[in-house]
C-alpha positions, 0 to 999 in steps of 0.5 A, a space after each residue: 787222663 792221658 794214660 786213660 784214653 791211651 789205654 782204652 786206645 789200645 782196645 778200641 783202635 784194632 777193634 774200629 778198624 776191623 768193623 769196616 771190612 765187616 760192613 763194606 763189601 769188597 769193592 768198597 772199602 777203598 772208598 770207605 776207608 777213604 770216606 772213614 779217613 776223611 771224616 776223623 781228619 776233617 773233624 779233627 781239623 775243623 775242631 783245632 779250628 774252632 777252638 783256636 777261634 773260641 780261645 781267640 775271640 772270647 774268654 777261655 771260659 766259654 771253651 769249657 762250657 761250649 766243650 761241656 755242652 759237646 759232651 751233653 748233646 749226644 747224650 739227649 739225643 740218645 734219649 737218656 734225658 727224656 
């Protein structure tokens, strides 16, 4: 799995960071990549976060079924389960 997600990492990693200065005028990329910087970090953190606090207040069961259940959200959001 690791080998996977560092294999597709490699593509997508250049290509998301390219995107940016397509969509963001000059004068506002700074302030995108700060906005793009702040989202993925703060995300991250909040994520560790929230799973140091699963793992420590219930059994580690429900760390797998609240991560399952990450995984089916965008997926009905997006339609394919209407």
């Amino acid at each position: 799995m690791v080998a996977l997600a560092a294999t597709v990492g490699q593509f997508y990693n250049p290509a998301h960071a390219s995107l940016l200065p397509e969509i963001a005028s000059e004068e506002d990329l700074n302030a995108a990549n700060s906005l793009m910087a702040i989202g993925t970090y703060g995300s991250l953190a909040l994520g560790y976060a929230l799973a140091g606090l699963i793992a420590a207040r219930f059994p580690i069961e429900w760390a797998f079924y609240i991560d399952a259940l990450t995984f089916l959200c965008p997926v009905h959001w997006s339609g394919w389960c209407s």
